[in-house]
Wavefront OBJ file of the C-alpha trace (Angstrom):
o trace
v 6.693 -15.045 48.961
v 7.440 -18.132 51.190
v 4.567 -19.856 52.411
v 6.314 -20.106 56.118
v 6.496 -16.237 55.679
v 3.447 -15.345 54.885
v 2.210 -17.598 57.723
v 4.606 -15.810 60.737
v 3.458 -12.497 59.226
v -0.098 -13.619 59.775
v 0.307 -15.406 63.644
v 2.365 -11.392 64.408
v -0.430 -9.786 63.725
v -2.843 -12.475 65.689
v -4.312 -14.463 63.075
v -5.027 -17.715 64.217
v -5.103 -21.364 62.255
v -9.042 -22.057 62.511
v -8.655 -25.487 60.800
v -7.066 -27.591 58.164
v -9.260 -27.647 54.461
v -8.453 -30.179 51.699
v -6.073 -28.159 50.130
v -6.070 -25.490 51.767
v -5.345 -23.647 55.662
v -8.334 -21.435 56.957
v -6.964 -17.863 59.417
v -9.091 -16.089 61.142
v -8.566 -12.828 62.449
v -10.378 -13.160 66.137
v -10.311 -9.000 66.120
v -12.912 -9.230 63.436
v -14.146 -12.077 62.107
v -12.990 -12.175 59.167
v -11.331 -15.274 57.634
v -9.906 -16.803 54.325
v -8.093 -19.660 52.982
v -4.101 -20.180 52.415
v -3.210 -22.102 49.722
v -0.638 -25.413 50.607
v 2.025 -24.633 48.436
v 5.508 -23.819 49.116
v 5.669 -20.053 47.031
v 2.390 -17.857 47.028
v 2.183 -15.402 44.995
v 2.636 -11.617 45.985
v -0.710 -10.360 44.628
v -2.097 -13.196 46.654
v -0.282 -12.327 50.090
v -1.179 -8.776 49.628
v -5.258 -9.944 48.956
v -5.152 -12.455 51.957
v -3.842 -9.742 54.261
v -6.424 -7.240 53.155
v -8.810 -9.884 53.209
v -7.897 -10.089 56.968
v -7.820 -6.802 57.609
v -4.010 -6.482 58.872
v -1.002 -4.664 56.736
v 0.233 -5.825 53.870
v 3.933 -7.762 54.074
l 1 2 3 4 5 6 7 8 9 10 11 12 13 14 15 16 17 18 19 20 21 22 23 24 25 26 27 28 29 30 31 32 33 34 35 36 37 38 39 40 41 42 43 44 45 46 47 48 49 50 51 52 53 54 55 56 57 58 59 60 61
């Protein structure tokens, strides 16, 4: 899946950019709580998508 994807998917569902890591993006789910890193590279992997939207509690793309 396309990084930019993944991202719109998240920012529907209200996920918000909490800050910029090293190598990595950090959403947060303000509903929650809960947050977890998005890798910077241009294809993540479906498994991955699937894990970070669980991890943030919203449905899977």
């Amino acid at each position: 899946m396309k990084r930019t994807d993944l991202l719109r998917h998240l920012e529907r569902y209200g996920c918000l950019l909490r800050r910029e890591g090293g190598r990595h993006s950090i959403y947060i789910n303000p509903d929650n709580g809960w947050q977890t890193p998005i890798p910077r590279h241009r294809e993540i992997p479906d498994l991955l998508a699937k894990k970070i939207c669980r991890d943030l509690e919203i449905p899977e793309p």
